[in-house]
N, C-alpha and C positions, 0 to 999 in steps of 0.2 A: 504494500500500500504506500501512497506517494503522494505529495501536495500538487502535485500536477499529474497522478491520474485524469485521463478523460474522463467524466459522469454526463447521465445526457439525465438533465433536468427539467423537459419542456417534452410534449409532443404536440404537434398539430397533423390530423389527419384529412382528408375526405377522399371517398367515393364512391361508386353505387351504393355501396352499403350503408354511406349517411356521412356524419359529419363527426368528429372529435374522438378521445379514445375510450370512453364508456360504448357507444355507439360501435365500434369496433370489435373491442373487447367482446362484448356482449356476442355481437352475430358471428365471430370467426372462432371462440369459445365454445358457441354451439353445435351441435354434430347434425349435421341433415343441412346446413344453412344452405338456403338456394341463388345464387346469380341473380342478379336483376340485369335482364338483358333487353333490346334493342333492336330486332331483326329487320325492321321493316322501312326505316329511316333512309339506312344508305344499303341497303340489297342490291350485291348479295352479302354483303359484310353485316358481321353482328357488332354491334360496339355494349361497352356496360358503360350507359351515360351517367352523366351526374346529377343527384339528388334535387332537390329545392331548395335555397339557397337565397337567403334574407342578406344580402350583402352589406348593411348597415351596419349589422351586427359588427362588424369589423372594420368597415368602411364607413364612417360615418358623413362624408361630404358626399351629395348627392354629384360634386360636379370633379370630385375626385372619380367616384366609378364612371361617371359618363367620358372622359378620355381615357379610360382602357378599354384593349379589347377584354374577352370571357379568360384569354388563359392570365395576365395579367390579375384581373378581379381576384381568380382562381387562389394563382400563389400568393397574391396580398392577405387575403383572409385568411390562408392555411399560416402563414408565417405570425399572422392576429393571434391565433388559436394557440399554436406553440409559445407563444410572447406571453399571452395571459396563464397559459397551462404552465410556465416556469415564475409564476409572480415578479417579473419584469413588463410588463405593458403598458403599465402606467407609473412605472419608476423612471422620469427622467435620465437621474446620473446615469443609472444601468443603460438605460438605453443610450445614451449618448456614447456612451464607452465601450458598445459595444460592435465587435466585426461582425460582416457578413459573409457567409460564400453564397452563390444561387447555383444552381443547376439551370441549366435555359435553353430552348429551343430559336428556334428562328422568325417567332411571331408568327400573325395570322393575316392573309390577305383579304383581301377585300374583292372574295368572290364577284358580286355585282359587277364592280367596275374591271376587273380581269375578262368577265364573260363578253363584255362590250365593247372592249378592245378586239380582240378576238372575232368577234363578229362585223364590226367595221371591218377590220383588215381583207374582208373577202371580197368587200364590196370597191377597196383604195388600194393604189400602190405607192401613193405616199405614205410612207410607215413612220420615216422622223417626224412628219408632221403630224402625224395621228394624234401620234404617242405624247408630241407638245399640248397639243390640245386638251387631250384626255387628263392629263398630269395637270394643267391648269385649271379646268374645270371639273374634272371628278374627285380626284384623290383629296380626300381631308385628310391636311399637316397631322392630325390628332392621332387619326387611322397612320399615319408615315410612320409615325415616333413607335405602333402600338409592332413595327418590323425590327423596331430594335432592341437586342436580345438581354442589354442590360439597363433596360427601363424598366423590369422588372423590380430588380434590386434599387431602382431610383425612387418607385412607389413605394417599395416598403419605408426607404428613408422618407419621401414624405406622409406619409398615411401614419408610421410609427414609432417617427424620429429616431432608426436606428440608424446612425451616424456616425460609426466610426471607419476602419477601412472595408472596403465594399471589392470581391471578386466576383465575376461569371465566368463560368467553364458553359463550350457549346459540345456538344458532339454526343447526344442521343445516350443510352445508358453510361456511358464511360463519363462523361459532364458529373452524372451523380457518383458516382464511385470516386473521382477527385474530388470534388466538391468534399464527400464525407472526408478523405485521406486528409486532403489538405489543410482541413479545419480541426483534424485529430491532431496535425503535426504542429500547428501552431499551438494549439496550448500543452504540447508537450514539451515546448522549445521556451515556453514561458514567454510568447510573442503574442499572445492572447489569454484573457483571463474567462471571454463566455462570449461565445458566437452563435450565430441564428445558423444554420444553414438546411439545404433544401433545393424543391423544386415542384412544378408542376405542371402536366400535361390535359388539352383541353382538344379530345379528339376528336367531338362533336363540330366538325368544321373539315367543307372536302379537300382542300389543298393537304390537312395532316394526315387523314388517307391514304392519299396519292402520295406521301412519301414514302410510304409502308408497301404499297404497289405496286408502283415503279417497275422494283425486283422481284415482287411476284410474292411478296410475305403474307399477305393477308390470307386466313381462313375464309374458305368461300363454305355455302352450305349448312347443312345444320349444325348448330353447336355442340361441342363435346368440350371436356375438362382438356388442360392442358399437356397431361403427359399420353392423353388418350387421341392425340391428332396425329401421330406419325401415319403417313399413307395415306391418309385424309385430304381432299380436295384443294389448292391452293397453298400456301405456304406455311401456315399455322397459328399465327396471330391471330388473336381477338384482343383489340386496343377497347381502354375505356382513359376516363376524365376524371383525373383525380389530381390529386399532390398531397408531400409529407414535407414538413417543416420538422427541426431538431434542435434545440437549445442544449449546445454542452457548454460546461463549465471544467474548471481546473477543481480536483475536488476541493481545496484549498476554498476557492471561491464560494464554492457552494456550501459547504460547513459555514463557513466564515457566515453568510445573511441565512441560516438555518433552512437553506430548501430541502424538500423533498428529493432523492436521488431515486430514478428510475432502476439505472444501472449502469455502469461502468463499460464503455466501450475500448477492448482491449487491440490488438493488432488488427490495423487494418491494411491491405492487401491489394494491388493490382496488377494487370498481364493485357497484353497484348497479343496472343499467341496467332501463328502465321498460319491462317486456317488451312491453306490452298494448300498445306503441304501437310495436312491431316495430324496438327500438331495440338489442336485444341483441347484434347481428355487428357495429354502431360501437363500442359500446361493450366488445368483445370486442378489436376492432383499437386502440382509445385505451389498454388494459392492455398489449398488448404495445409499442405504443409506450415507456409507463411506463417498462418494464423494462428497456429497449431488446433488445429480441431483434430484434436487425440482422444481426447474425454471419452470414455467408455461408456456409451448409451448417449447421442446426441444428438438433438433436434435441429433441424436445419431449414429456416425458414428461406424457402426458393424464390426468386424472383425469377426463375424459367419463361420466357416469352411465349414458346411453344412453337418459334420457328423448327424446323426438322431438324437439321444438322445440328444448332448450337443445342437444342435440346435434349436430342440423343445423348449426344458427348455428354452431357452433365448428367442424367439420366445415368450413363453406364459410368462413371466415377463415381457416383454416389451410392449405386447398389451395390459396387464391390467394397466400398466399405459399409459391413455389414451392421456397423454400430451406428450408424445414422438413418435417422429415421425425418425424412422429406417432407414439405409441404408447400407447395406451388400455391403460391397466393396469389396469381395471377388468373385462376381459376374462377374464385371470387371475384376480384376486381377488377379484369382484362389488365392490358399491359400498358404502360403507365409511362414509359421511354425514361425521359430523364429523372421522374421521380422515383422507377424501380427499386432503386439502391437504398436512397433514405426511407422509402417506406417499406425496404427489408427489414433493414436497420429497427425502425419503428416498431414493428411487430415483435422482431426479436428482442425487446426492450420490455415491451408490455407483458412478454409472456415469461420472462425473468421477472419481472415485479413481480406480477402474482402469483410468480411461484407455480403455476399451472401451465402443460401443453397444450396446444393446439390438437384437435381433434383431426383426424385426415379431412381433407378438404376434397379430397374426389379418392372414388374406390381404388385400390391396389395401393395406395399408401400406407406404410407400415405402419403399425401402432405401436406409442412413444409410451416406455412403462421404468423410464431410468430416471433419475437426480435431476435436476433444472437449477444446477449450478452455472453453464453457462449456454447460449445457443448461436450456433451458426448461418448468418444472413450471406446469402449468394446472391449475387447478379451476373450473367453471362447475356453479354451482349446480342443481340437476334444476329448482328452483320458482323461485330469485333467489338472488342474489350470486354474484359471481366474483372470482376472484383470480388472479395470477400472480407467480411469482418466477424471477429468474436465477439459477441456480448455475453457481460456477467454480470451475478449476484454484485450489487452495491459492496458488499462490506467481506 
C-alpha cells in the first residue's frame, strides 16, 4: 500500500440499461437481464440506444446543451455523474485543481446538410463552388466546433469548471485504454493528485455507422450475445450509446478529504499487436501477463466487441486459462468504441466494491465461485489495440 496508489473514487455510467451505478449494479447483478435493443431504426443493424435523459440534471444552461451535439451532451453529463459520484462537483478548489484525460471520437456530422451537398453535386460540376456556398449558408459554426474532438473536454471545463491540465486521445478503443494508462501514470508519478477521465460514444447517428461498415464490422441480422456471433452474418458488432466517466485519486488524496474508495486500480497495460501476421492471442496473453492476472479463480470483465477475429483471439486466450471466468458486457450494452475500456474498468470496480460477481451475461459463460479480491477488465480493439487493467479490493 502507497500514498500514491491509484483509487478510482467516482463513477459515472450510462447506457441502454439506464443511467448511474445503482442502475447498473442492479441490472448487470441480475441473472436473466435482457438487452434493450433497436432493430428497426437503422436495418439491418441492431444498435442498444440510449435511455431518457433529463440533460439538466447535469447541464444546467439550456444554451450550454443547445451548442452541443448528443455525443458531447452525452460525455458532459457522464463526466457530471462521476464529478458528483466522487463528492467533487461542487467543490470548486477540487475542481479547479483538477486534470483531465477524454477519450474522443471524431464528432458528429450534420447528416442534412452532407445529404444536400451530395445531391447538388449530381445536378453541378462546379464542386468548389458548391461547396463555398453550402459552407456559407448551411453549416452552423456551432455544428463546426460540435467536429472537434477536444471540445468535449472544453464542455466539461465549462459546464464543470474542471480546469486544470486537459488531454484527448483519438483512435477508437485504444483513445480509452491510454486515456485510462495515462491518467494511472500521472498520479503514480505524483504529476497529479485526482483526475476525471473517460469517454463517450453516441451511435444513434449514421455517419458512426458507417465507420463501423466501411470494413464490413457490423452484425447484420438477428441478434445474438457476443461470443455467440462467430459465423454469423456480417462482421459482429452491435454498437450502442453510452459512456463511463472515472474519478481516480492518489490514495493519499482520497484518505486525506475522507472519500469513499471504490477500489484500487493496479497495473494497467497496452499492445498493439501486428494482426496480419496472426500475432494477436500472444500478444493478448503478454497483457495479461503485464497485469498479472495470476489470481486463482478470476473474473474478467470483457469489453469483447464481437468482431470475428479480435474476438476469437480473446475468446481462445481466455479459455485456456482455465481460472478465469468471462463476461462480455458488451452483450448488455453493445459496443461503446472509445468508452469500452473505462467502462470495463467501471464495472470491474463496482463488482470489487460489492464484493459480489457478475452473473454470466449470455449462456456458455462460466460460472464465477472464487474470492473477488481483484478483477480483470479487457479491451481488444475490433481493428487494433488492446488493453488490460487489474482492479482491486481498496484496502
Amino acid at each position: 500500500m502507497s500514498a500514491r496508489d491509484v483509487v478510482i473514487t467516482g463513477i459515472g455510467l450510462v447506457s441502454s440499461l439506464g443511467e448511474g451505478t445503482d442502475a447498473h449494479w442492479q441490472k448487470l447483478s441480475t441473472p436473466g437481464t435482457l438487452p434493450v435493443l433497436d432493430a428497426e431504426r437503422f436495418a439491418p443493424y441492431t444498435i442498444h440506444p440510449l435511455p431518457e435523459i433529463d440533460w439538466s440534471l447535469q447541464i444546467a444552461k439550456r444554451g450550454d446543451q443547445r451548442q452541443m451535439e448528443t455525443w458531447q451532451r452525452l460525455g458532459t453529463y457522464v463526466a457530471g455523474l462521476a464529478l458528483a459520484d466522487a463528492g467533487i462537483k461542487d467543490n470548486e478548489e477540487l475542481c479547479a485543481t483538477m486534470d483531465m484525460v477524454v477519450a474522443a471520437g471524431g464528432g458528429e456530422r450534420d447528416v442534412a446538410v452532407d445529404s444536400d451537398i451530395l445531391a447538388a453535386s449530381a445536378q453541378r460540376d462546379d464542386f468548389d463552388v458548391l461547396l463555398n456556398e453550402k459552407l456559407t449558408t448551411e453549416l452552423r459554426p456551432t455544428l463546426f466546433l460540435a467536429q472537434l474532438s477536444n471540445l468535449l473536454a472544453g464542455n466539461i471545463s465549462i459546464v464543470h469548471k474542471v480546469t486544470g491540465s486537459s488531454r484527448t486521445f483519438m483512435g477508437e478503443e485504444g483513445a480509452g485504454v491510454s486515456a485510462i494508462e495515462t491518467a494511472a501514470a500521472r498520479i503514480r508519478s505524483g504529476q497529479s493528485t485526482h483526475i476525471l477521465v473517460g469517454g463517450a460514444f453516441q451511435t444513434e447517428h449514421p455517419d458512426m455507422l458507417l465507420g463501423y461498415e466501411l470494413a464490413g464490422y457490423l452484425h447484420r441480422g438477428e441478434w445474438k450475445p457476443v461470443w455467440q456471433r462467430q459465423g454469423a452474418e456480417g462482421g459482429g458488432i452491435v454498437s450502442g450509446s453510452g459512456g463511463a466517466f472515472l474519478v481516480l485519486e492518489s490514495r493519499e488524496h482520497a484518505e486525506k478529504r475522507g472519500q469513499r474508495i471504490y477500489a484500487t486500480l493496479g497495473p494497467v497495460a497496452s499492445g498493439r499487436a501486428r494482426r496480419g501476421r496472426d500475432e494477436l492471442a500472444a500478444g493478448i496473453d503478454r497483457l495479461l501477463d503485464t497485469v498479472d492476472a495470476t489470481e486463482t479463480g478470476l473474473l474478467a470483465i470483457s469489453g469483447a466487441s464481437g468482431a470475428h477475429k479480435a474476438t476469437a483471439a480473446e475468446k481462445a486466450v481466455l479459455d485456456a486459462r482455465t481460472d478465469i471466468a468471462a463476461r462480455a458486457f458488451s452483450t448488455l450494452t453493445g459496443h461503446l468504441k472509445e468508452a469500452q475500456f473505462p467502462f470495463a474498468v467501471a464495472l470491474a470496480a463496482l463488482a470489487v466494491s460489492n464484493k459480489a460477481p457478475y452473473p454470466p451475461f449470455e449462456a456458455g459463460e462460466k460460472a464465477f465461485d472464487g474470492s473477488l479480491k481483484s478483477v480483470l477488465a479487457t479491451t481488444i480493439g475490433y481493428h487494433h489495440f488492446e488493453g488490460a487493467a487489474l482492479v482491486s479490493a481498496a484496502d
